[in-house]
TIKOLMAR-928113 format. One record per atom (N, C-alpha, C, CB): residue in three letters; atom name; y negated, x negated, z negated. Coordinates in pm, whole numbers, always signed. Atoms other than C-alpha are relative to their C-alpha. Last residue first. Glycine has a CB too. Layout:
{res ALA atom CA north Y east X up Z}
...
END
This chain:
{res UNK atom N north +5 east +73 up +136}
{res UNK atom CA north -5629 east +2291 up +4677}
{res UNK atom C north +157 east +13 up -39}
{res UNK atom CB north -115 east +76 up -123}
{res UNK atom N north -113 east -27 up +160}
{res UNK atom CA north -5543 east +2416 up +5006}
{res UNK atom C north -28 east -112 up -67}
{res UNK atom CB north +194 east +5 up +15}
{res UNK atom N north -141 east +11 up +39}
{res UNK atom CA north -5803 east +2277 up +5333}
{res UNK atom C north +45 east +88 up -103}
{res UNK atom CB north +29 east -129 up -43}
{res UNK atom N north -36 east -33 up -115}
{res UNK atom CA north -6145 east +2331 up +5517}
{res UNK atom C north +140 east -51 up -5}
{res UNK atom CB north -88 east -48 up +106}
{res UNK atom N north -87 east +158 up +4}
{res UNK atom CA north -6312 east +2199 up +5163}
{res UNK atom C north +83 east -2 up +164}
{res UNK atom CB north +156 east -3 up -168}
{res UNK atom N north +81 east +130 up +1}
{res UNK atom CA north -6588 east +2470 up +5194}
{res UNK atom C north +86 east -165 up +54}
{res UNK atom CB north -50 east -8 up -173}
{res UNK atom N north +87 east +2 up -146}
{res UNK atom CA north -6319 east +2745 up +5287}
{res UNK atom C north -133 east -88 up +24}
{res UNK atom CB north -52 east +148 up +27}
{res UNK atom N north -31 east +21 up -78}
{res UNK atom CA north -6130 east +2620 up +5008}
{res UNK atom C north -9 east -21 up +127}
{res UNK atom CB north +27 east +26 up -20}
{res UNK atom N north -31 east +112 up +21}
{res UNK atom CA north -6398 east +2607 up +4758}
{res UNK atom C north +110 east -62 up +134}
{res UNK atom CB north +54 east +6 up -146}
{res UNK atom N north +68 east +16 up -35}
{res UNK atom CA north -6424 east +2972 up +4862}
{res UNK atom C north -31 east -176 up +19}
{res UNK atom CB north -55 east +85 up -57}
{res UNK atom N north +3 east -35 up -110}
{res UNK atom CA north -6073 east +3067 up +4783}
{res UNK atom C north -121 east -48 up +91}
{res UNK atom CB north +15 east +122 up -11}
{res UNK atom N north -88 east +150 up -88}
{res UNK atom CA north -6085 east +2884 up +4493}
{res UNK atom C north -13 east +37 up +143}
{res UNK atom CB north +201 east -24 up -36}
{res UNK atom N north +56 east +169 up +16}
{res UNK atom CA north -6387 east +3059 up +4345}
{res UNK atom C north +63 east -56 up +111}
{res UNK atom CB north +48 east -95 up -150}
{res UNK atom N north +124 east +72 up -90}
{res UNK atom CA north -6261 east +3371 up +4465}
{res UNK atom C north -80 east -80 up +29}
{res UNK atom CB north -55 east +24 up +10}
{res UNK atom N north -53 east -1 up -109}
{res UNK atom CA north -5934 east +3330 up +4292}
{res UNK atom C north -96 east +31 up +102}
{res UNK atom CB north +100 east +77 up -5}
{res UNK atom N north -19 east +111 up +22}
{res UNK atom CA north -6183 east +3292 up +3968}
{res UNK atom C north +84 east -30 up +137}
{res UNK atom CB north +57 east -20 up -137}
{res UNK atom N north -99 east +23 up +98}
{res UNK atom CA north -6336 east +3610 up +3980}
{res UNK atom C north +52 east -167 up +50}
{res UNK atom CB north +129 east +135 up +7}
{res UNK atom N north -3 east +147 up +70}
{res UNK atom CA north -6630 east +3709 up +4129}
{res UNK atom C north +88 east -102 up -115}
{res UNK atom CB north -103 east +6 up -52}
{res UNK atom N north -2 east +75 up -74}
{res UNK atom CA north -6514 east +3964 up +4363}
{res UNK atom C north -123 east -147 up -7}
{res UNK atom CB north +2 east +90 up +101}
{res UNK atom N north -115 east +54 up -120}
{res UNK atom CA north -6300 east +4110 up +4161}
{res UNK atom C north -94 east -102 up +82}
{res UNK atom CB north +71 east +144 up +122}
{res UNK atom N north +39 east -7 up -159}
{res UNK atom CA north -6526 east +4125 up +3843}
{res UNK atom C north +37 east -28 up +95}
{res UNK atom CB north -72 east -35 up +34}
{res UNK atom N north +29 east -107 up -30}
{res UNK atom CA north -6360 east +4120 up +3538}
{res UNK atom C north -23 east +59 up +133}
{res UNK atom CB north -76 east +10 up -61}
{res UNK atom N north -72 east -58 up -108}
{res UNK atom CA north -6268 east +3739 up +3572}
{res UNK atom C north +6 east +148 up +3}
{res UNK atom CB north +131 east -48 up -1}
{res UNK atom N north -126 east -13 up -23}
{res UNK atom CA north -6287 east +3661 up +3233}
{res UNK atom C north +55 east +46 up +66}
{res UNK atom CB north +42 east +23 up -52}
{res UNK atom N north -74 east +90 up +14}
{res UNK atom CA north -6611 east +3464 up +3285}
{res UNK atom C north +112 east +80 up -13}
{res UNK atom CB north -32 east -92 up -94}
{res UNK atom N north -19 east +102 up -85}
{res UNK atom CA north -6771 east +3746 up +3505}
{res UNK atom C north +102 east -137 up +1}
{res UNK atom CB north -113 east -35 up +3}
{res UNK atom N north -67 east +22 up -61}
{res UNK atom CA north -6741 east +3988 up +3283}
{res UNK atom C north +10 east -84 up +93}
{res UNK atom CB north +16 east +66 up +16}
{res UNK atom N north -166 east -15 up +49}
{res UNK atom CA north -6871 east +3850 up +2975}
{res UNK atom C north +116 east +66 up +119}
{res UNK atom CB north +2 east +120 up -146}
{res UNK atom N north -78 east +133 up +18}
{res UNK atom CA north -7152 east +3746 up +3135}
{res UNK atom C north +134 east +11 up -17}
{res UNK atom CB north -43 east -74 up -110}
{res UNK atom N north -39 east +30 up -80}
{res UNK atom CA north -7212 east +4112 up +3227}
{res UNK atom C north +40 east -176 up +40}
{res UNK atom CB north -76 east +67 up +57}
{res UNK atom N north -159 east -92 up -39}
{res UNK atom CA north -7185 east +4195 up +2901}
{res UNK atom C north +28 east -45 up +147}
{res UNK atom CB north -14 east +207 up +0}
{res UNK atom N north -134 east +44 up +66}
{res UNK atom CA north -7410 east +3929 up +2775}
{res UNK atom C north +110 east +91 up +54}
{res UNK atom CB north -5 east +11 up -167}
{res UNK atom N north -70 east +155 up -53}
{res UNK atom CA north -7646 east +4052 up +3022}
{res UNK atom C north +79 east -42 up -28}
{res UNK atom CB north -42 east -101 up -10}
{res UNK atom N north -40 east -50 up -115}
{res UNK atom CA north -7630 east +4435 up +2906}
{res UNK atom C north +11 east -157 up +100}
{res UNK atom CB north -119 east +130 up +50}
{res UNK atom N north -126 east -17 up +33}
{res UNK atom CA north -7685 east +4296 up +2557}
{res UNK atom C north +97 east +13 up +165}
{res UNK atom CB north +1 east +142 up -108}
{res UNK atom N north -65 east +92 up +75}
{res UNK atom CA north -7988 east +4132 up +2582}
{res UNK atom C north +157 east +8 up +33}
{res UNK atom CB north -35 east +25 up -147}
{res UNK atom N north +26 east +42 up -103}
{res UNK atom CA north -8138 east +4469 up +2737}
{res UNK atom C north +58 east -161 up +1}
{res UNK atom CB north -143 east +28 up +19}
{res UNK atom N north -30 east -39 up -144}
{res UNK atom CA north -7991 east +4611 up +2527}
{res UNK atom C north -33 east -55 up +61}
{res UNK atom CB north -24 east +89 up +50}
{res UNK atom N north -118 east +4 up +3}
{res UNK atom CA north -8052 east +4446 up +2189}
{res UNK atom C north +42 east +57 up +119}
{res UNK atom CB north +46 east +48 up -105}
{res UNK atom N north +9 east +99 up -107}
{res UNK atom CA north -8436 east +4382 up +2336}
{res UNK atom C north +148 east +8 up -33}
{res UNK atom CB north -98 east -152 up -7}
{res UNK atom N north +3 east +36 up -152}
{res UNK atom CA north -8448 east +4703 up +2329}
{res UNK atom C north +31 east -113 up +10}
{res UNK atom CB north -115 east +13 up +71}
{res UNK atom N north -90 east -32 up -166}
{res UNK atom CA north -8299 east +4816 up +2020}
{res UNK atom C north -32 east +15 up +141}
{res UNK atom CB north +57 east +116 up +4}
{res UNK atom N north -88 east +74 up -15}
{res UNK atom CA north -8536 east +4626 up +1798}
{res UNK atom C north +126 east +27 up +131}
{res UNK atom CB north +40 east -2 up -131}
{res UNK atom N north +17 east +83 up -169}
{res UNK atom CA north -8778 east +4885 up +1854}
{res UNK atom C north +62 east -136 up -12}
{res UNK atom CB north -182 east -34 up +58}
{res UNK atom N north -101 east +98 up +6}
{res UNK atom CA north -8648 east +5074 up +1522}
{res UNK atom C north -23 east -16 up +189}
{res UNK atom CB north +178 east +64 up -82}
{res UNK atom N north +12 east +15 up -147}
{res UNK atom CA north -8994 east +5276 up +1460}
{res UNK atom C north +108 east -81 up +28}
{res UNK atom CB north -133 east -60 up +52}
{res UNK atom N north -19 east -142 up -64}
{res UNK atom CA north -9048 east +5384 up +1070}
{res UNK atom C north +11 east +17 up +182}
{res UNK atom CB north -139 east +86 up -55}
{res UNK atom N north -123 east -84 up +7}
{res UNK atom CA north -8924 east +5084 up +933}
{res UNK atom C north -15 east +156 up +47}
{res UNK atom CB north +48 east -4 up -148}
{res UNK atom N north -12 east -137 up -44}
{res UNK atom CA north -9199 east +4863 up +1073}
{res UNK atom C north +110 east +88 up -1}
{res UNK atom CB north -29 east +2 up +107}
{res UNK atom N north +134 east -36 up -3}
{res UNK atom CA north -9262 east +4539 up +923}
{res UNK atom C north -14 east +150 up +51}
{res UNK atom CB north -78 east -102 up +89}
{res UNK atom N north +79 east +51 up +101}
{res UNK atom CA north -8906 east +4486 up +697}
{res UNK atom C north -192 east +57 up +95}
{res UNK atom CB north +53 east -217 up -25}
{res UNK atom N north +12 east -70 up +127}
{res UNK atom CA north -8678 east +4684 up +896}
{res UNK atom C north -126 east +12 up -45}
{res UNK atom CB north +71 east -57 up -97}
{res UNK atom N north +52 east -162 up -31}
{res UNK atom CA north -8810 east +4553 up +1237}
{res UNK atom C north +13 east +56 up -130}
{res UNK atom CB north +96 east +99 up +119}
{res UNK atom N north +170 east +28 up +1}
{res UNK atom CA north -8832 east +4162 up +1110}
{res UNK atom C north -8 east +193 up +18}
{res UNK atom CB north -91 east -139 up +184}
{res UNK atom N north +67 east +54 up +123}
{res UNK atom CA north -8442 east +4215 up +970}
{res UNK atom C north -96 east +58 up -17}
{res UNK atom CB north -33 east -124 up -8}
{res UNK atom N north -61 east -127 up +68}
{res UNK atom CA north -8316 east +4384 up +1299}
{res UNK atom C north -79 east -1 up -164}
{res UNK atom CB north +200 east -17 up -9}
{res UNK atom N north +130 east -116 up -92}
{res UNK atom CA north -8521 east +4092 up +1504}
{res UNK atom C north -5 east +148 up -111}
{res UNK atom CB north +84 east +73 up +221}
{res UNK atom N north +164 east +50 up +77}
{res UNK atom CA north -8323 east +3847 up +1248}
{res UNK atom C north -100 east +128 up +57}
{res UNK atom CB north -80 east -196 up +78}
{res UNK atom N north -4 east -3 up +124}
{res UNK atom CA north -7950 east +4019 up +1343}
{res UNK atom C north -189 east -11 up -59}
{res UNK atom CB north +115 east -130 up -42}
{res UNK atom N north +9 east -195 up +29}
{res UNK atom CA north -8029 east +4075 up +1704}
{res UNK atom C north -17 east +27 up -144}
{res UNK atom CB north +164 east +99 up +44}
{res UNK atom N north +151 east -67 up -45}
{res UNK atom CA north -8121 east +3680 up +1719}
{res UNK atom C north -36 east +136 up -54}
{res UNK atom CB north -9 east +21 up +160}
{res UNK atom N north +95 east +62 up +123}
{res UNK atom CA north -7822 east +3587 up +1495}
{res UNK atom C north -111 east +28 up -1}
{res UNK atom CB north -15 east -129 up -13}
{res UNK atom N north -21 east -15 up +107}
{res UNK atom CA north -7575 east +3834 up +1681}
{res UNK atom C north -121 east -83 up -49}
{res UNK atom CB north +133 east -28 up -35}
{res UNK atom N north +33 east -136 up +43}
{res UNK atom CA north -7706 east +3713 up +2028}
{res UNK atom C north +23 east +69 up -126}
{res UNK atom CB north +52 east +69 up +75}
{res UNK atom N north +146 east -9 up +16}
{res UNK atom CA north -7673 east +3345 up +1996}
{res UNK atom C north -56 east +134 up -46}
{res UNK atom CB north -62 east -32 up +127}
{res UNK atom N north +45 east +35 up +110}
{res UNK atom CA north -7322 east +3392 up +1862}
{res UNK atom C north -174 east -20 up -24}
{res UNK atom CB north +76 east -115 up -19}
{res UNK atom N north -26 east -121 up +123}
{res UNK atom CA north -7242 east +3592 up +2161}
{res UNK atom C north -74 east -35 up -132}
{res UNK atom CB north +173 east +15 up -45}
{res UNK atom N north +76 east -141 up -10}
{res UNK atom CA north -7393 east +3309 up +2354}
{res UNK atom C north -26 east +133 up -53}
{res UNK atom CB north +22 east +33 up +73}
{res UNK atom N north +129 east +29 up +36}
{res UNK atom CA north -7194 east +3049 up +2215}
{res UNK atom C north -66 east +74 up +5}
{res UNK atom CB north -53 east -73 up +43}
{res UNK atom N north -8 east -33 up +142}
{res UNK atom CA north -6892 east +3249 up +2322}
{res UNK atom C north -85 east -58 up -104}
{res UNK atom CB north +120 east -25 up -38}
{res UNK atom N north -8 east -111 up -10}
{res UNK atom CA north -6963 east +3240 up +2690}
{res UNK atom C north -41 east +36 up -175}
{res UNK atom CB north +143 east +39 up +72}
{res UNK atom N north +103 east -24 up -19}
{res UNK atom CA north -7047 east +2869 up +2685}
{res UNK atom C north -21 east +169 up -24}
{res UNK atom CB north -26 east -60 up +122}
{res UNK atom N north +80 east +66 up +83}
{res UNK atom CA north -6718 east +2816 up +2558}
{res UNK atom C north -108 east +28 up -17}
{res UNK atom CB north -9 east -97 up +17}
{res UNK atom N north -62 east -60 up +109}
{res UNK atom CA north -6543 east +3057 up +2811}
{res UNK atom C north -65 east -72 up -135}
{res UNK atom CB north +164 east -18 up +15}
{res UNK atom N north +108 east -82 up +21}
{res UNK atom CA north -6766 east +2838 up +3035}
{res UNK atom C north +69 east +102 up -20}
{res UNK atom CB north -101 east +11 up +96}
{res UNK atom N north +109 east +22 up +82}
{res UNK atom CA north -6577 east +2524 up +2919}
{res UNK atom C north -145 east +142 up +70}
{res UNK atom CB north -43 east -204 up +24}
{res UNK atom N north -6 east -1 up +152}
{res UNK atom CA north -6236 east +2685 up +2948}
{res UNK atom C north -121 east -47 up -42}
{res UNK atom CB north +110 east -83 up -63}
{res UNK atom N north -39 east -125 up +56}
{res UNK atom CA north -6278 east +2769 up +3276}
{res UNK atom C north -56 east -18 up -123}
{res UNK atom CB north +147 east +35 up -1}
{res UNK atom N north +164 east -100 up -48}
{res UNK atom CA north -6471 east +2446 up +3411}
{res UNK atom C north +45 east +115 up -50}
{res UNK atom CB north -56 east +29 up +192}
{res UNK atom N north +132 east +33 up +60}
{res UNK atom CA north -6177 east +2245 up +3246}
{res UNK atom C north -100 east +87 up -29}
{res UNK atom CB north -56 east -77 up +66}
{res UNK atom N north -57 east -23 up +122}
{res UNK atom CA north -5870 east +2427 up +3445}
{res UNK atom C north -114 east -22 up -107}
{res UNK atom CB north +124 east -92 up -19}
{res UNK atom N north +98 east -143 up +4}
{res UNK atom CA north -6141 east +2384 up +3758}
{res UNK atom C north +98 east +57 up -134}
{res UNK atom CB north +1 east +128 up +184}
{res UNK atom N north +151 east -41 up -19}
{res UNK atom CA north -6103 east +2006 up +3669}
{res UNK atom C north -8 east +162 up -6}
{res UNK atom CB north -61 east -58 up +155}
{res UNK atom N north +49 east +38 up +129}
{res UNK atom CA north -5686 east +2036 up +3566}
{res UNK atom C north -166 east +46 up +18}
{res UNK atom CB north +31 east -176 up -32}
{res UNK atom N north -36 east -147 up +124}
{res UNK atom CA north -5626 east +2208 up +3881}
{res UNK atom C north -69 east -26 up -108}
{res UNK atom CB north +168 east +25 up -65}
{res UNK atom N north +108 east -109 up -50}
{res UNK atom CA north -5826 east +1943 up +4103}
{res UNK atom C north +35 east +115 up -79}
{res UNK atom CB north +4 east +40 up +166}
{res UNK atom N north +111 east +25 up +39}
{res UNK atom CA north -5630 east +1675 up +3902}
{res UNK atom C north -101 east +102 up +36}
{res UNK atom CB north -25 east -116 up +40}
{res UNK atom N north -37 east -63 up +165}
{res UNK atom CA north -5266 east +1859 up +3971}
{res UNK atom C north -165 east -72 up -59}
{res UNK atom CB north +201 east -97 up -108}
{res UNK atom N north +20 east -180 up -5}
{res UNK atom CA north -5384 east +1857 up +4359}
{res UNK atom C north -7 east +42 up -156}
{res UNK atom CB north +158 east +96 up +85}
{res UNK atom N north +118 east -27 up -48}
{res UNK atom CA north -5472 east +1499 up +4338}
{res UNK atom C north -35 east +119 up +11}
{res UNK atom CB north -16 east -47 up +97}
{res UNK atom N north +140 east +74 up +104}
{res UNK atom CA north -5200 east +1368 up +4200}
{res UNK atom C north -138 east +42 up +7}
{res UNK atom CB north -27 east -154 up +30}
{res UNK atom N north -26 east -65 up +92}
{res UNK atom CA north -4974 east +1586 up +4440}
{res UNK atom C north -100 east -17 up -130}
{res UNK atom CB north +128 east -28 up -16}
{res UNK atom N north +50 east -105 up -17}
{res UNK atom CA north -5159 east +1455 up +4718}
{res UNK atom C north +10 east +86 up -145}
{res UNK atom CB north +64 east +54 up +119}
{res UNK atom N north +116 east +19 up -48}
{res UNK atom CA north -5120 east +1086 up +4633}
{res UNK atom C north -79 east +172 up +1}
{res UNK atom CB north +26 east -82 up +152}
{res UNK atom N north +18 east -26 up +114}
{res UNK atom CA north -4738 east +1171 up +4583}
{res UNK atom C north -145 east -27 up -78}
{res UNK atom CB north +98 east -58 up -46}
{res UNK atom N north -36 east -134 up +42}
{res UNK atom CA north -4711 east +1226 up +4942}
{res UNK atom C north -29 east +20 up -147}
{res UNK atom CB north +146 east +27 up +30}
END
């Protein structure tokens, strides 16, 4: 019995982990975007200030990152994290 319990509070912990490390990954990304958007914003000033075509790839950039962003904090119902388990469950053909 206490075999299970060990085993249930380890399977928490793991997908406890996998959260927090793609909440990590999430927020890397931001930082990618800012430095990129930032330099592109730069190169457009500086070679062509009469045309600001930087704001595509910031959209189009951006509109991923956003939908990254909902996904990891669970925005999206029916990719959210209780659908993880739920699915995991119906793989595992038991309760985590």
């Amino acid at each position: 019995m206490q075999s299970i319990a060990v085993d249930s509070r380890e399977a928490e912990e793991a997908l406890a982990f996998e959260r927090v490390r793609k909440i990590k990954k999430f927020y890397l990304h931001v930082a990618q975007y800012v430095l990129v958007i930032a330099m592109l914003v730069v190169i457009n000033l500086v070679a062509s200030p009469h045309y600001f075509w930087a704001i595509w790839p910031a959209l189009g950039w951006g509109v991923a990152l956003a939908m990254n962003g909902m996904t990891t904090f669970d925005l999206v119902p029916f990719l959210n994290a209780a659908w993880e388990r739920k699915k995991v469950e119906d793989y595992l053909g038991r309760k985590l």
